[in-house]
C-alpha positions in Angstrom: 0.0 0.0 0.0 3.0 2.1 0.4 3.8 2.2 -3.0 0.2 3.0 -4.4 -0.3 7.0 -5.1 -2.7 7.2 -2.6 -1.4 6.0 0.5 -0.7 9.7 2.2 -4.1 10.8 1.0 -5.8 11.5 4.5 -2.5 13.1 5.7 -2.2 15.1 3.3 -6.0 16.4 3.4 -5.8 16.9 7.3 -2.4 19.5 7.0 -4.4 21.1 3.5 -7.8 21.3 5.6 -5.9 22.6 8.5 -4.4 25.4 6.4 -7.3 26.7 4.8 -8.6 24.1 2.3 -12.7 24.7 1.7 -14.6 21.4 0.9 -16.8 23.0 -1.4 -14.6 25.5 -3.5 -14.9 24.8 -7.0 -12.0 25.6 -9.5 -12.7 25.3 -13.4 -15.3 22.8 -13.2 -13.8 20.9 -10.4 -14.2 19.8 -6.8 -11.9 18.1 -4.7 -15.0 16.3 -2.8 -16.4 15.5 -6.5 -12.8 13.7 -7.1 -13.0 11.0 -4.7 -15.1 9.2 -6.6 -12.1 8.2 -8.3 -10.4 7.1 -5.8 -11.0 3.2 -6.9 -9.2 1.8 -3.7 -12.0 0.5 -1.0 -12.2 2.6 2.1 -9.8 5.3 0.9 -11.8 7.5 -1.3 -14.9 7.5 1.4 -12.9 8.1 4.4 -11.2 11.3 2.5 -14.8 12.3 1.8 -15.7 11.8 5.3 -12.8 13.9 6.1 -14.0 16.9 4.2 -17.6 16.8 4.7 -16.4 16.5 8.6 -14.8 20.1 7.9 -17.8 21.9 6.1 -18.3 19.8 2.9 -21.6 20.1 1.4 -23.1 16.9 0.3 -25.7 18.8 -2.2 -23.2 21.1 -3.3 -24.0 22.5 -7.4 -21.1 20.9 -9.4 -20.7 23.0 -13.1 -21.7 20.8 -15.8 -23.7 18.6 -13.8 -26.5 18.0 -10.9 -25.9 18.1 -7.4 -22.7 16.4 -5.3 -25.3 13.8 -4.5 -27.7 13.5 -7.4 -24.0 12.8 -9.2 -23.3 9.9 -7.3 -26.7 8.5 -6.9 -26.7 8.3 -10.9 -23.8 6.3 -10.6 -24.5 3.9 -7.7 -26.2 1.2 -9.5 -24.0 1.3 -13.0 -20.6 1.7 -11.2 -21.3 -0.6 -8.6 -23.1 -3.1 -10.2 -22.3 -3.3 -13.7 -18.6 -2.3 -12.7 -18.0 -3.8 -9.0 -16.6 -0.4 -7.8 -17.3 0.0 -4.5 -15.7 2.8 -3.9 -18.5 4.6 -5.5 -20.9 3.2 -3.2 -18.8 4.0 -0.1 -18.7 7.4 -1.2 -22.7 7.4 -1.6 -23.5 5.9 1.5 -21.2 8.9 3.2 -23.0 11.8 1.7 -25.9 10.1 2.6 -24.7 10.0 6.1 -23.7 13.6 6.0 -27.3 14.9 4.3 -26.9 13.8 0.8 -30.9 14.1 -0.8 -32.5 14.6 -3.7 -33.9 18.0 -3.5 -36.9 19.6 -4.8 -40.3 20.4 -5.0 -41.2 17.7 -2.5 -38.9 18.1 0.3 -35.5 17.1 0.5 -35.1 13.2 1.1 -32.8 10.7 0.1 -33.2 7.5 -2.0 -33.0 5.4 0.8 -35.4 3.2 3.2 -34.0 3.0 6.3 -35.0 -0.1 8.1 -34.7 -1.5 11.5 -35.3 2.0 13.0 -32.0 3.0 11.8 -30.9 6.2 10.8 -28.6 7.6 7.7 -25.9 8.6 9.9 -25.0 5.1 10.4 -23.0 5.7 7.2 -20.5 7.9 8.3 -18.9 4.7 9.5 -19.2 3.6 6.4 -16.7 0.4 7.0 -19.0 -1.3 9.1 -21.5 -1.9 5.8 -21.2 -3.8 3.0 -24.5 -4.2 0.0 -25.6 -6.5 -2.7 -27.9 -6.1 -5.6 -31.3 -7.9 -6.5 -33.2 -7.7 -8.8 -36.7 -5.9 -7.4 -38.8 -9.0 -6.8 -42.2 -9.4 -9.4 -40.8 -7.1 -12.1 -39.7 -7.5 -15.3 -36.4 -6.9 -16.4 -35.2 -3.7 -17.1 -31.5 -2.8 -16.5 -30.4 -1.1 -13.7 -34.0 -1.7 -12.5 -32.2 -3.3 -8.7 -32.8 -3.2 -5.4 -29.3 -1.9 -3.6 -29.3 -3.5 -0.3 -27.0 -1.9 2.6 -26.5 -4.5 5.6 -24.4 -4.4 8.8 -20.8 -6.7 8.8 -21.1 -7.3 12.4 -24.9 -8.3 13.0 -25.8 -9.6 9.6 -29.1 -7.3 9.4 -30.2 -5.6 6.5 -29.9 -1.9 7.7 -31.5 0.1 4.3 -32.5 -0.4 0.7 -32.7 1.9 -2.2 -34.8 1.2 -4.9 
């Protein structure tokens, strides 16, 4: 891990946070928050999104060019980590969730998510403690990318949410 590109990431974002670095500025059509999600490496690119949500980051922020921080990653939950196996991108998803990631609009902000068990999103921010699989959505057809995303806790073995 040493050798990979990545391995000083979170060090690196603490001293740049700690001097000054804002989440959510925006620099020809770029975000650093909005680059994690290529951060391919499990764990990595979630806990440096964590990291700068933790110090102001706004989960709905307006990216140029595109939707919302979160609408961004929502539309790429089920292709990335389904068609792709990147679960990096889900990570990252499941921490903006944590964090206040919604769709918003006309109806209210909410996110995508049923939360089940009488948990809450914020369970998220510890992101490592949750793994997911996909299904397809029980007495429909198929349609692609028509899945059931399920979230469920490592340690107890419970299905904890599901996004449809």
């Amino acid at each position: 891990m040493e050798e990979t590109h990545s391995h000083y990431l979170l060090e690196s974002l603490h001293i740049l946070l700690d001097h000054g670095l804002d989440p959510n500025i925006i620099i020809d059509d770029s975000n650093v928050m909005w680059e994690t999600i290529y951060i391919d490496i499990p764990n990595v690119g979630a806990a440096a999104l964590r990291l700068l949500l933790e110090h102001g980051g706004d989960p709905n922020l307006d990216l140029p060019n595109y939707g919302t921080m979160f609408t961004e990653f929502d539309s790429r939950v089920i292709e990335d980590g389904y068609d792709y196996g990147f679960a990096h991108v889900v990570q990252c998803w499941m921490v903006l969730l944590a964090y206040g990631g919604c769709f918003q609009g006309k109806y209210g902000d909410t996110p995508p998510v049923t939360m089940l068990n009488g948990n809450n999103v914020e369970i998220f921010k510890n992101f490592e403690g949750f793994d997911y699989v996909f299904e397809w959505i029980p007495g429909e057809p198929y349609r692609p990318y028509r899945l059931d995303l399920l979230i469920f806790d490592k340690e107890k073995k419970e299905i904890v949410a599901r996004r449809r």
